[in-house]
C-alpha positions as CSV (number, residue, x, y, z in Angstrom):
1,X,-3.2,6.9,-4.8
2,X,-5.4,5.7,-7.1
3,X,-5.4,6.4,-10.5
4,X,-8.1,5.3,-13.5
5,X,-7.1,5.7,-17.0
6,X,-9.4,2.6,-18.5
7,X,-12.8,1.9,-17.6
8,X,-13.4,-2.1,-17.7
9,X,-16.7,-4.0,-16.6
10,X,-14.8,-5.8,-14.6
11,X,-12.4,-5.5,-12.1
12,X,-8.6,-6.5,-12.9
13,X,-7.7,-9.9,-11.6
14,X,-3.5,-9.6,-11.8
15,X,-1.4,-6.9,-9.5
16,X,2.0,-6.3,-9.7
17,X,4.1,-4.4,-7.1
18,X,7.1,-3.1,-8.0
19,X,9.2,-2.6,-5.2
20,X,12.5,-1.6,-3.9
21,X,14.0,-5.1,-3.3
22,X,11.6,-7.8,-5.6
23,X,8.9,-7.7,-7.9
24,X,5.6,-9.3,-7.0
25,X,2.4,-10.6,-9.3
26,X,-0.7,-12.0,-8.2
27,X,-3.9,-13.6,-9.7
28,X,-6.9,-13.6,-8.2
29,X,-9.7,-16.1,-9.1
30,X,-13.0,-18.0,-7.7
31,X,-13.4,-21.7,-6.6
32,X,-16.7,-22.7,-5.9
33,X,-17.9,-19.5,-5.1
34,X,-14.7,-18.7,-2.9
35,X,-12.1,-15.9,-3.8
36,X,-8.4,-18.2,-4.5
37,X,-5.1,-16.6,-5.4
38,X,-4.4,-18.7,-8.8
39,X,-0.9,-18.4,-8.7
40,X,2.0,-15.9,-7.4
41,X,5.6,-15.5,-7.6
42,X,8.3,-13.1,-6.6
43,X,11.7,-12.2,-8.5
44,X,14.5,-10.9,-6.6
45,X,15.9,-7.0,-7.6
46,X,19.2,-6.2,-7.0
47,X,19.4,-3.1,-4.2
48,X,20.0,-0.5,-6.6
49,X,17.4,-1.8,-9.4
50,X,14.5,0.3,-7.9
51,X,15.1,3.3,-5.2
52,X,11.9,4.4,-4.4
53,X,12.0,8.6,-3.6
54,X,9.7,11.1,-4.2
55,X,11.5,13.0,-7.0
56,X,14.7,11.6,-9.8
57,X,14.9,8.3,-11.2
58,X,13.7,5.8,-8.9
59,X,13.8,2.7,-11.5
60,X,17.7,2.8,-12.2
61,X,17.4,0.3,-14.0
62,X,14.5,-1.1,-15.8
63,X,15.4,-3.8,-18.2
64,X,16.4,-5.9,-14.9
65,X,13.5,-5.0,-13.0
66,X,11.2,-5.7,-17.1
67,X,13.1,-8.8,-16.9
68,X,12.5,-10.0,-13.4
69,X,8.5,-9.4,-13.8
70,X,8.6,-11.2,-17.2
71,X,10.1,-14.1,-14.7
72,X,7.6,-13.6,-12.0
73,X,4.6,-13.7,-14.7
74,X,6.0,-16.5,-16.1
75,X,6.5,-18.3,-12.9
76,X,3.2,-17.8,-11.6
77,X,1.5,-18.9,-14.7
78,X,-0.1,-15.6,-15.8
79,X,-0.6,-15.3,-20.0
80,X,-1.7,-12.5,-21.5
81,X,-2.4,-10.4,-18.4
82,X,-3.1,-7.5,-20.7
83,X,-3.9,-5.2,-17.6
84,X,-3.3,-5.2,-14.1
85,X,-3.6,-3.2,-10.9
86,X,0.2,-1.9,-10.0
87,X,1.1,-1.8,-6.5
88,X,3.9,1.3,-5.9
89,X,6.0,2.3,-2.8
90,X,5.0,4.7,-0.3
91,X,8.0,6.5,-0.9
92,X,7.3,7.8,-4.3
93,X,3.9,9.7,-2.6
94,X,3.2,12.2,0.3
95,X,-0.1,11.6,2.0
96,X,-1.9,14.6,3.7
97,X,-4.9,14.5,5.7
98,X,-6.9,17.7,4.9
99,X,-10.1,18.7,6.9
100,X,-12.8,20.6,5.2
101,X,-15.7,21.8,6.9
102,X,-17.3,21.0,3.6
103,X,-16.5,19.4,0.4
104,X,-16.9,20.9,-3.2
105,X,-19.8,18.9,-5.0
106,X,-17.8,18.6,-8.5
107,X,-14.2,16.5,-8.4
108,X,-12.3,19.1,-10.3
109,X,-13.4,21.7,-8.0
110,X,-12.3,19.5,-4.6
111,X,-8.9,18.7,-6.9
112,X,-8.0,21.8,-7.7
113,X,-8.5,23.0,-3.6
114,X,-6.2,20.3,-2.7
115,X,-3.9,21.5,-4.8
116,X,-3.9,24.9,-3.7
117,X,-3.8,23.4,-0.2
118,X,-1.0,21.2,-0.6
119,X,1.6,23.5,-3.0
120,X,3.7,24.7,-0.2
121,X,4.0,21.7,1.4
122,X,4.9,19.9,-1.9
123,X,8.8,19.6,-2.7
124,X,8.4,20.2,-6.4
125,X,6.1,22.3,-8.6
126,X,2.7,21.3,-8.2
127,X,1.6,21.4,-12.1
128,X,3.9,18.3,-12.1
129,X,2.2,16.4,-9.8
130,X,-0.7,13.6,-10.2
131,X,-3.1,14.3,-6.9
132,X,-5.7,11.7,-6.1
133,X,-8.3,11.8,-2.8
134,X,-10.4,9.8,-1.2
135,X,-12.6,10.4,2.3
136,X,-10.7,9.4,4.9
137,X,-13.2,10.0,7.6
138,X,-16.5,12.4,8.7
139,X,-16.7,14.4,12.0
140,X,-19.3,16.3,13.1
141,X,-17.5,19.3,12.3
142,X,-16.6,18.0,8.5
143,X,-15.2,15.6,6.8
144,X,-11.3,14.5,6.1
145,X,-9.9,13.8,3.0
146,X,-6.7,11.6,2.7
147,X,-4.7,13.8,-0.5
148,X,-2.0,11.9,-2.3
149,X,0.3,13.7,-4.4
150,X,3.1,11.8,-6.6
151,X,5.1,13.5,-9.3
152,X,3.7,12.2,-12.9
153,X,7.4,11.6,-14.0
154,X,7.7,9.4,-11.2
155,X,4.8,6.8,-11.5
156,X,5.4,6.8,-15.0
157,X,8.7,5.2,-14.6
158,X,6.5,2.1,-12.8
159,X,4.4,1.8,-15.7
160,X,6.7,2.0,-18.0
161,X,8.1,-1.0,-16.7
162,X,4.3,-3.1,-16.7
163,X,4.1,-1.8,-20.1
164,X,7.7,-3.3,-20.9
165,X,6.1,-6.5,-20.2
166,X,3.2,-5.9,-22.1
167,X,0.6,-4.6,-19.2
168,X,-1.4,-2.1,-19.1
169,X,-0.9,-0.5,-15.2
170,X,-4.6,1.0,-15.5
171,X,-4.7,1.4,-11.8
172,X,-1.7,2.8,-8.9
173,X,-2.0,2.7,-6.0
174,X,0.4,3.2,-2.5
175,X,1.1,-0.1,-0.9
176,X,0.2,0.8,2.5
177,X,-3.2,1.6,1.5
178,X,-3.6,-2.0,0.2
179,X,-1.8,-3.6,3.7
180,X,-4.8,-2.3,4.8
181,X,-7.2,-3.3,2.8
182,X,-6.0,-6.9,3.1
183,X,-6.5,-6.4,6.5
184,X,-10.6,-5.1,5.9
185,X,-11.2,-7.7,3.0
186,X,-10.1,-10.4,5.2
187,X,-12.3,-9.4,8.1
188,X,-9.6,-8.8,10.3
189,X,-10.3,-4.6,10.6
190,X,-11.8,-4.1,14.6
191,X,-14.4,-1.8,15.1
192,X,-11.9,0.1,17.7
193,X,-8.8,1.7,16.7
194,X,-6.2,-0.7,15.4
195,X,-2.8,0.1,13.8
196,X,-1.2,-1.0,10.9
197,X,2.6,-1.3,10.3
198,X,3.8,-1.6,7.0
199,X,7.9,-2.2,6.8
200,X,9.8,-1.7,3.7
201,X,13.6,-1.3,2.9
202,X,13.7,2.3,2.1
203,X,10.9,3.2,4.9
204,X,8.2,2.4,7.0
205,X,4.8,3.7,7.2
206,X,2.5,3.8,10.5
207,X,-1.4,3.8,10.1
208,X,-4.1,4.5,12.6
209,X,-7.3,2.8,11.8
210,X,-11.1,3.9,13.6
211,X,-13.5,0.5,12.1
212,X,-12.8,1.4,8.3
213,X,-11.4,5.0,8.8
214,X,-8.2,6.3,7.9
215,X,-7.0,8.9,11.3
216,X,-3.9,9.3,11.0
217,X,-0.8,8.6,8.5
218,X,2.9,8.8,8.9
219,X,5.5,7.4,6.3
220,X,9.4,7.7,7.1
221,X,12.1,7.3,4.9
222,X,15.0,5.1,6.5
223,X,17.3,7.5,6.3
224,X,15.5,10.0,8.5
225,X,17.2,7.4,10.8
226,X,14.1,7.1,13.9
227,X,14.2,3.4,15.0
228,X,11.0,1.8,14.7
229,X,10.4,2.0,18.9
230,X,10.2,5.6,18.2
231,X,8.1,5.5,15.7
232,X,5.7,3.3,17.1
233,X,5.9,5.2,20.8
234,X,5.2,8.4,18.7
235,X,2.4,7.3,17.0
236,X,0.9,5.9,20.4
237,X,1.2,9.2,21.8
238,X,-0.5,10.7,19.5
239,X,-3.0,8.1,19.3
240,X,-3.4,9.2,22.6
241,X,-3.2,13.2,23.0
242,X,-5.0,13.9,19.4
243,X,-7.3,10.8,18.5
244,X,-8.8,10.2,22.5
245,X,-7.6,6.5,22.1
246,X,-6.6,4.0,24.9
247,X,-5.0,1.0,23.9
248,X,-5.4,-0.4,20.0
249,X,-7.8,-3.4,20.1
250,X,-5.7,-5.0,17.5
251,X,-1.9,-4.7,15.5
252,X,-0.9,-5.8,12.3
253,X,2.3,-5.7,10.5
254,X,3.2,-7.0,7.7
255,X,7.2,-6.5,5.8
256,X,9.1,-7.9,9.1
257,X,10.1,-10.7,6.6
258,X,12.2,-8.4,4.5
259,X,13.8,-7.0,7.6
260,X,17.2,-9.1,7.1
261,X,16.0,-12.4,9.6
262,X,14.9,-9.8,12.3
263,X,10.7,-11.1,12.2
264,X,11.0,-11.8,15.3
265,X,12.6,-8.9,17.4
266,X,10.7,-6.8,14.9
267,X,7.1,-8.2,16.3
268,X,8.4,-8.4,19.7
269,X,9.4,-4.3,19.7
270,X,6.0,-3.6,18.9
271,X,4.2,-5.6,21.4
272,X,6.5,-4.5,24.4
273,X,5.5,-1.4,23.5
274,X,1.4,-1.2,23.1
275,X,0.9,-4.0,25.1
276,X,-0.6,-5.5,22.3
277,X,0.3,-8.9,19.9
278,X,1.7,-7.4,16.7
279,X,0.3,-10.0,14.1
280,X,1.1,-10.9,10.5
281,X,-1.6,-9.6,7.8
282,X,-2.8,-12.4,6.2
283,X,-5.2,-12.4,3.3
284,X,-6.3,-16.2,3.9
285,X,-9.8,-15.5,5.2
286,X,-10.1,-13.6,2.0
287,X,-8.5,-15.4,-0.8
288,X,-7.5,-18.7,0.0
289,X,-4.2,-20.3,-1.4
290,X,-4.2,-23.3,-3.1
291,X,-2.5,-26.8,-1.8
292,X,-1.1,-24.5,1.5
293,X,-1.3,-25.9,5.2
294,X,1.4,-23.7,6.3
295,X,2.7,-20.4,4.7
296,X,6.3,-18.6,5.6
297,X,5.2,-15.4,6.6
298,X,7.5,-13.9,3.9
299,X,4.4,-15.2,1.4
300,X,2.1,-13.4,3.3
301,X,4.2,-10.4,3.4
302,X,4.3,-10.2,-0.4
303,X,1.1,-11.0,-1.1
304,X,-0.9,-8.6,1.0
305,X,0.0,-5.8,-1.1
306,X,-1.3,-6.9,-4.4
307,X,-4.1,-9.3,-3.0
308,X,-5.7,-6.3,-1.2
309,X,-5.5,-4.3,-4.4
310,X,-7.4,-7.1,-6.2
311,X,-9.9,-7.6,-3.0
312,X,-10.8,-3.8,-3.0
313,X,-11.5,-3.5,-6.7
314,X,-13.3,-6.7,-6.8
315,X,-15.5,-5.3,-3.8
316,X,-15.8,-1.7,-5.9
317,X,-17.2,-3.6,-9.1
């Protein structure tokens, strides 16, 4: 999801996620010619602060969760951020991939035949929800277009909060989609298929990746209660049966931190199962971070979010 409501000359340098357990800010800058996080920090939210769903109140409480990124800015040394990039849950969204033997040349036009795609499949009225698009991918037989639909009501709730703390949240956008461009920005994507795991509290979401296109996308809420072994073996199989693939030349996950001191079993579940190393995203190779040898992979699990954000918008520009 990806929504503009200011037009700036130049791409935001702070992103916030708001998520289910912590809120995250990051500043990107330059250092002799080489992309830097300036400074980070994470707050704590307590579990029932923010329960990310795609319809009711998923901010239950929003002067804790306003407080905690008033800490987190503060922390990380970030004044007068004005506006920033706003990093949301998967959970709020439903992701569709739509094939179209052709695509409508204006952008109402394609919105509006999304919509009337999508309204059945959508569990509340469609004239309440915000719908973005982007091309996932071409075939020779027409090109597929990732639809994202959120209720309005809902992302408001997130930027009511940025604007609690005085930011302007001028672009949204689904976390998962920014796990993977960490992964592109840092030159980590293979031109193969590779797979992306992204792990959160309420859910987990499993991306297949051709070189820079988006195949296939699954997000499941925890309490649809499918272990991530099935998950994972499902998505293989389909990798398999629907997408002609083998094995995934490379794995990435990233949110095994949050997964209550399980990293490891986490990473070793999906290797047994592909065959393949599951490794941390890290956006290093992209943006550097300042006075670090070694980094807990719990930083790089809450940065690659909001870094990625930055990274794609600062590659848009």
């Amino acid at each position: 999801m990806r929504s503009s409501s200011w037009f700036a000359p130049t791409p935001p340098s702070v992103a916030i996620e708001i998520a289910s357990r912590r809120v995250t800010v990051a500043e990107l800058g330059r250092s002799g010619g080489t992309e830097m996080v300036a400074g980070y920090a994470t707050e704590p939210l307590p579990a029932e602060a923010v329960t990310p769903a795609l319809t009711g109140v998923n901010v239950t409480q929003p002067t804790v969760v306003a407080d905690a990124l008033r800490r987190a800015l503060d922390k990380a040394g970030i004044r007068g951020a004005g506006r920033a990039a706003l990093v949301v849950p998967d959970s709020i969204a439903r992701v569709s991939l739509l094939h179209f033997e052709q695509l409508p040349a204006k952008a109402a036009d394609l919105e509006q035949l999304i919509r009337w795609q999508i309204r059945k499949a959508t569990p509340f009225p469609i004239d309440e929800a915000q719908v973005t698009s982007f091309k996932a991918h071409v075939a020779e037989n027409g090109p597929t277009v990732a639809a994202v639909v959120a209720r309005r009501d809902v992302v408001a709730q997130y930027e009511a909060v940025a604007a609690s703390a005085g930011i302007d949240a001028g672009l949204v956008d689904l976390a998962s989609f920014n796990v993977m461009n960490a992964v592109i920005s840092a030159g980590a994507s293979s031109p193969g298929d590779w797979l992306v795991v992204t792990l959160a509290a309420e859910g987990t979401t499993l991306a297949i990746m051709r070189g820079h296109d988006l195949m296939f996308y699954r997000h499941r809420a925890a309490v649809d209660e499918e272990s991530l072994s099935v998950l994972v073996h499902q998505t293989a199989m389909y990798h398999e049966d629907r997408l002609g693939g083998t094995r995934f030349t490379r794995v990435w996950l990233c949110g095994s931190s949050f997964m209550q001191d399980s990293a490891d079993e986490v990473r070793r579940e999906i290797t047994d199962r592909l065959g393949v190393p599951a490794e941390a995203v890290d956006i290093r190779p992209a943006a550097g971070l300042r006075d670090r040898t070694s980094v807990p992979l719990e930083v790089l699990d809450v940065l690659a979010a909001p870094v990625g954000m930055l990274l794609r918008e600062r590659k848009a520009a």
